[in-house]
DRENTORPA-769220 format. One line per 3 residues: number of its first residue (from 1); for each residue x, y negated, z of N, C-alpha, C, CB. Coordinates in nm, 4 decimals. Atoms other than C-alpha are relative to their C-alpha. Glycine has a CB too. Layout:
// residues N
NUM> X:Y:Z:X:Y:Z:X:Y:Z:X:Y:Z | ...
END
This chain:
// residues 83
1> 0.0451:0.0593:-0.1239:11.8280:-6.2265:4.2481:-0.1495:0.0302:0.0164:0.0277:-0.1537:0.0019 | 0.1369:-0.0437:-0.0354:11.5169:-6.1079:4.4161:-0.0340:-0.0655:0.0824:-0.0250:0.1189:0.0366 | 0.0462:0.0894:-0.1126:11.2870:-6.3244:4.5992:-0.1256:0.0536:0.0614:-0.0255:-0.1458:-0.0491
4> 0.1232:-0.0425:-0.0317:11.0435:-6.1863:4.8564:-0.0593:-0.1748:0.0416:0.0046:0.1376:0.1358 | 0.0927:0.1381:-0.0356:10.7726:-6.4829:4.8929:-0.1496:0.0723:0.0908:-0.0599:-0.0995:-0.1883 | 0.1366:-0.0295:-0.0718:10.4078:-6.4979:5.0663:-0.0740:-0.1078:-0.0406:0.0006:0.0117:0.1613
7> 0.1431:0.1224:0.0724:10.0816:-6.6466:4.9054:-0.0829:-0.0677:0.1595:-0.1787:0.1350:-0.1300 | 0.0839:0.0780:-0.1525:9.9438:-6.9165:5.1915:-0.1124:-0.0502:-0.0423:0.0769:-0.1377:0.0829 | 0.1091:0.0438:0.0135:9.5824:-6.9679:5.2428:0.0473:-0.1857:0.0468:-0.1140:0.1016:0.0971
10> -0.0410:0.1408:-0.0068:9.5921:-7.3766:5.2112:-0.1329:-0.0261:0.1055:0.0097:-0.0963:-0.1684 | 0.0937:0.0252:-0.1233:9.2627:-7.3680:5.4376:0.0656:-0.0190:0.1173:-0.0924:0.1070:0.0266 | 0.0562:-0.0213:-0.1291:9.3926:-7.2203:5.7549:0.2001:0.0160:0.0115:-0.1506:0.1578:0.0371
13> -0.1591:-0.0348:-0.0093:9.8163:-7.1816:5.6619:0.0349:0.1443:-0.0013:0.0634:-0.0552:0.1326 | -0.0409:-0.1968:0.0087:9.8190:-6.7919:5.7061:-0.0051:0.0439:-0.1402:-0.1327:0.1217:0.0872 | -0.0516:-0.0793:0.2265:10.0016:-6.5702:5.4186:-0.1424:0.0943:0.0614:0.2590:0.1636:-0.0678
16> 0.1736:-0.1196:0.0609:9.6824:-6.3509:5.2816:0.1491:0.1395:-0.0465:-0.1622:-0.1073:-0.2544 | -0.1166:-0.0757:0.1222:10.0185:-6.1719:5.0680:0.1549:0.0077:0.0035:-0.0105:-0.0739:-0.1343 | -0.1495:-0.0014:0.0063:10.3940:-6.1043:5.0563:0.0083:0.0971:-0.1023:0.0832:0.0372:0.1363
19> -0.1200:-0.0798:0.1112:10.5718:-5.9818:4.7662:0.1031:-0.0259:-0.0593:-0.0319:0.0341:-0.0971 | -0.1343:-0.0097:0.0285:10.8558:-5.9268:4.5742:0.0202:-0.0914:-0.1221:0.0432:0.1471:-0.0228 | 0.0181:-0.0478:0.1435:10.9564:-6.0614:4.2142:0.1729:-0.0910:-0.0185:-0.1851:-0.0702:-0.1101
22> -0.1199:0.0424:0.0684:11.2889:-6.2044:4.0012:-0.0643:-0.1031:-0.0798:0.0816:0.1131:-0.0837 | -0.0307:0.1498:0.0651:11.1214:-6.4912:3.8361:-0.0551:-0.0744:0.0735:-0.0451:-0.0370:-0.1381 | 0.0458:0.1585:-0.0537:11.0256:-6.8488:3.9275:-0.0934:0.0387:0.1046:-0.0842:-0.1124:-0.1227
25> 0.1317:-0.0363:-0.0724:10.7671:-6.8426:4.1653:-0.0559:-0.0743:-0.0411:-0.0218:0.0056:0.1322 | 0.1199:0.0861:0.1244:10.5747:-7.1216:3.9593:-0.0517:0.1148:-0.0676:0.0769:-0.1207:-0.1402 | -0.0172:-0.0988:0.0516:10.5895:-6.8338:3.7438:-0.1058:0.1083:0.0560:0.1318:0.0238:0.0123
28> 0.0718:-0.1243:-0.0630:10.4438:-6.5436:3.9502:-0.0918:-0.0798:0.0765:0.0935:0.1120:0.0944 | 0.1253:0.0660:-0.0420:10.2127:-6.8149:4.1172:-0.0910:0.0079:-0.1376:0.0289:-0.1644:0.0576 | 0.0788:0.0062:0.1323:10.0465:-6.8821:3.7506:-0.0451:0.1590:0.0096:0.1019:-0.0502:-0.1551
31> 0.0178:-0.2061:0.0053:10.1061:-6.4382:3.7332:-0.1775:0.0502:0.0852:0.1897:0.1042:0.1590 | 0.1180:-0.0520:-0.1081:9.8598:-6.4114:4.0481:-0.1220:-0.1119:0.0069:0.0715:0.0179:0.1717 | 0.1405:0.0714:0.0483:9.6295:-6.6911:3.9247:-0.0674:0.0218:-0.1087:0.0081:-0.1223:-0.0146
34> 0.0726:-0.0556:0.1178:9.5480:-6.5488:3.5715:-0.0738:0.1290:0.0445:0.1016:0.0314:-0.1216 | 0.0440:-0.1231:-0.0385:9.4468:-6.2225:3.7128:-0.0875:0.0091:0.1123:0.1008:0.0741:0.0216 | 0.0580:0.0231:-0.1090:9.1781:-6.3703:3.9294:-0.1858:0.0611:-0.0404:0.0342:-0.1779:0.0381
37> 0.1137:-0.0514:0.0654:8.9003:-6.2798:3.6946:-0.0036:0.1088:-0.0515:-0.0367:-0.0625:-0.0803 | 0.0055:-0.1201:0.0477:8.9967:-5.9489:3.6392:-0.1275:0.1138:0.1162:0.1788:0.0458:-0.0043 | 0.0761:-0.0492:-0.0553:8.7564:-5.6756:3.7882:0.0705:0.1315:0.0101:-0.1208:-0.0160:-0.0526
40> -0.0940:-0.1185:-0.0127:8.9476:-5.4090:3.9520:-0.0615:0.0950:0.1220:0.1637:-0.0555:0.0358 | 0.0943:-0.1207:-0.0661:8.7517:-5.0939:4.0850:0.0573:0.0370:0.1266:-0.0097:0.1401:-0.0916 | -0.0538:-0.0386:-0.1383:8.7914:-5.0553:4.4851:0.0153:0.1723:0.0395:-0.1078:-0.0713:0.1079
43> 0.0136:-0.1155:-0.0357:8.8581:-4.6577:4.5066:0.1228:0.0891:0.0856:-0.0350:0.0498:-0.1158 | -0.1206:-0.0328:-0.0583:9.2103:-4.6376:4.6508:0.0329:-0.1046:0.0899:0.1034:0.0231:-0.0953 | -0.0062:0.1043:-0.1011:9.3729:-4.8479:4.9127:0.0645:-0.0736:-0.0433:0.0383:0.0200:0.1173
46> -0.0108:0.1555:0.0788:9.5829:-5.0493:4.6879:-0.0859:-0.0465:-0.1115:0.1324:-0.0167:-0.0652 | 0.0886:0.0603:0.0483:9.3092:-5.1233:4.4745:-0.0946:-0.0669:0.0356:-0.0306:0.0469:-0.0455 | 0.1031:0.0821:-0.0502:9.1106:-5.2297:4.7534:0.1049:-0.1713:0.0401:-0.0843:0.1008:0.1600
49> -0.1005:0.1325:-0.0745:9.4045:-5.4617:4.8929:0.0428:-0.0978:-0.1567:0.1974:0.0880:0.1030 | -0.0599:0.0484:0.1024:9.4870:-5.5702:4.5150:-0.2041:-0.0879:0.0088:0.0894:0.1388:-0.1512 | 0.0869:0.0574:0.0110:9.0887:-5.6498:4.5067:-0.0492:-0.1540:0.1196:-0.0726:0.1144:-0.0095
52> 0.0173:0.1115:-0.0785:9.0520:-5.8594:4.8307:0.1022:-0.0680:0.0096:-0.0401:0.0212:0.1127 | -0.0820:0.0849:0.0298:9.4036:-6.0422:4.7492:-0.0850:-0.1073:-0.1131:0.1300:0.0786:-0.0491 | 0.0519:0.0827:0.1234:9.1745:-6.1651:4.4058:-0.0823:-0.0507:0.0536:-0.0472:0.0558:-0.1234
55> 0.1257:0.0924:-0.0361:8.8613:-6.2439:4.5781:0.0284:-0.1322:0.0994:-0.1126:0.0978:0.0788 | -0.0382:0.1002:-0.0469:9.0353:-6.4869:4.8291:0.0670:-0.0644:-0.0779:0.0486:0.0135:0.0936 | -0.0573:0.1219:0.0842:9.2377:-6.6168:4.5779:-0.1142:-0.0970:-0.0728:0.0983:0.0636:-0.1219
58> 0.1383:0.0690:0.0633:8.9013:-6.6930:4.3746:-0.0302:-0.0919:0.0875:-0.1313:0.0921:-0.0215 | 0.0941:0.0993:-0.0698:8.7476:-6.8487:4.6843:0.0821:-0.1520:0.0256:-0.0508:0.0733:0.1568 | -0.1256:0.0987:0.0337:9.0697:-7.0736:4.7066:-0.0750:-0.1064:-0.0905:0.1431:0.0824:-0.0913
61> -0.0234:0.1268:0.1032:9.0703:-7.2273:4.3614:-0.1543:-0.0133:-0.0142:0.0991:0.0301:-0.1668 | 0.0895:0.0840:0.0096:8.6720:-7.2628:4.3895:-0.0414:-0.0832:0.1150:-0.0894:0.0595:-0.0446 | -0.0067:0.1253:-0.0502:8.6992:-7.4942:4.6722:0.1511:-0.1040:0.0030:-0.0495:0.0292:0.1331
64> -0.0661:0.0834:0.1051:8.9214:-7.6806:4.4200:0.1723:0.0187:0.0933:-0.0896:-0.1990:-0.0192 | -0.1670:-0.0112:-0.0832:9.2875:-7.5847:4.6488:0.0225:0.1158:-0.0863:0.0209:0.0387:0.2052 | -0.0466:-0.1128:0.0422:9.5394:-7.3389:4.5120:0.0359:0.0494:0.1150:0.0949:-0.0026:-0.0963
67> -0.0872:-0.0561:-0.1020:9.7230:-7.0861:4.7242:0.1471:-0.0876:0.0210:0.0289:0.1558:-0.0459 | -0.1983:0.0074:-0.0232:10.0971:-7.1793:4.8296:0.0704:0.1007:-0.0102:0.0614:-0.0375:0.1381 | -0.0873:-0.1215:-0.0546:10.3715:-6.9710:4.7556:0.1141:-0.0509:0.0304:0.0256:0.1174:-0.0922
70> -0.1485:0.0699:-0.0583:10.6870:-6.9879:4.9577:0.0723:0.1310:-0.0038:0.0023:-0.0827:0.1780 | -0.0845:-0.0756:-0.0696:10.9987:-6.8286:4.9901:0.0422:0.0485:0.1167:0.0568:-0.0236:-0.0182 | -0.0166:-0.0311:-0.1740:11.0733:-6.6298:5.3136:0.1489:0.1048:-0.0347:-0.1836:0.1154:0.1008
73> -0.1496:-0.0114:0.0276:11.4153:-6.4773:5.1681:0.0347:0.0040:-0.1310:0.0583:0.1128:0.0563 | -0.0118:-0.0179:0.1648:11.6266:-6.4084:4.8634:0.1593:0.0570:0.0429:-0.0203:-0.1767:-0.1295 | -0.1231:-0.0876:-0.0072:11.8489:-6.1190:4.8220:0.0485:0.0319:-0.1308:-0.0245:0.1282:0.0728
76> -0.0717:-0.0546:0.0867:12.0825:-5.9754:4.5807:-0.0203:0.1401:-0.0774:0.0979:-0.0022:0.0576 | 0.0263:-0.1489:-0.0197:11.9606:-5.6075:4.6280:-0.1029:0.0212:-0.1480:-0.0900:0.0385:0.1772 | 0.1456:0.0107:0.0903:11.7516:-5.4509:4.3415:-0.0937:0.0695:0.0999:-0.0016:0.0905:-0.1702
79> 0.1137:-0.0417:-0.0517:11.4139:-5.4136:4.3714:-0.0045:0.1297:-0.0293:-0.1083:-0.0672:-0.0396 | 0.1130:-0.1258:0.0015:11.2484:-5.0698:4.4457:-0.0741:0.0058:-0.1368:-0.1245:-0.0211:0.1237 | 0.0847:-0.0697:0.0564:11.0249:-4.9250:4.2496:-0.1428:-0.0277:0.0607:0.0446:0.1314:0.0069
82> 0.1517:0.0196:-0.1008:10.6366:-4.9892:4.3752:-0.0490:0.1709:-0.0173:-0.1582:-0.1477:-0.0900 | 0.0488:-0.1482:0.0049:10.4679:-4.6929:4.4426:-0.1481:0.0623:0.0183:0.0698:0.0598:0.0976
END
C-alpha cells in the first residue's frame, strides 16, 4: 500500500510538499524532520527544491509548530522509481 501525502504549512494551511512512501506517515513525518539540519548543496533543481522543502521546514519547528502531514490518497500500485 502506497500513500501519496502532502506536508502542510501549520501557519497559513498550504502543502509546501507532496510525496509518496509505504510507511506510517508518523514515520516519514519524523523521516522529513531528522533531515532538517542536513546541508544540501543547491546546484540542480531537485537539490534546490529538496533545500527550500528543509529551510521551511526549519522555520516551522523554530516558531515551535510542526508541519502536518495528511493523506490525499492510497493506492495499491507500486511505486516508481524517483528519478
Amino acid at each position: 500500500m502506497v500513500r501519496i501525502y502532502a506536508l502542510i504549512d501549520p501557519r497559513n494551511r498550504l502543502p509546501f510538499y507532496v510525496g509518496s512512501t509505504n510507511r506510517l506517515l508518523s514515520k516519514r513525518l519524523a523521516g522529513h524532520l531528522c533531515y532538517t539540519s542536513i546541508n544540501i548543496p543547491s546546484s540542480s533543481l531537485a537539490e534546490q527544491t529538496s533545500r527550500e522543502r528543509l529551510l521551511l521546514v526549519n522555520e516551522i519547528l523554530n516558531e515551535g509548530m510542526r508541519p502536518i502531514i495528511k493523506t490525499l490518497f492510497v493506492t495499491n500500485e507500486v511505486m516508481a522509481s524517483k528519478c
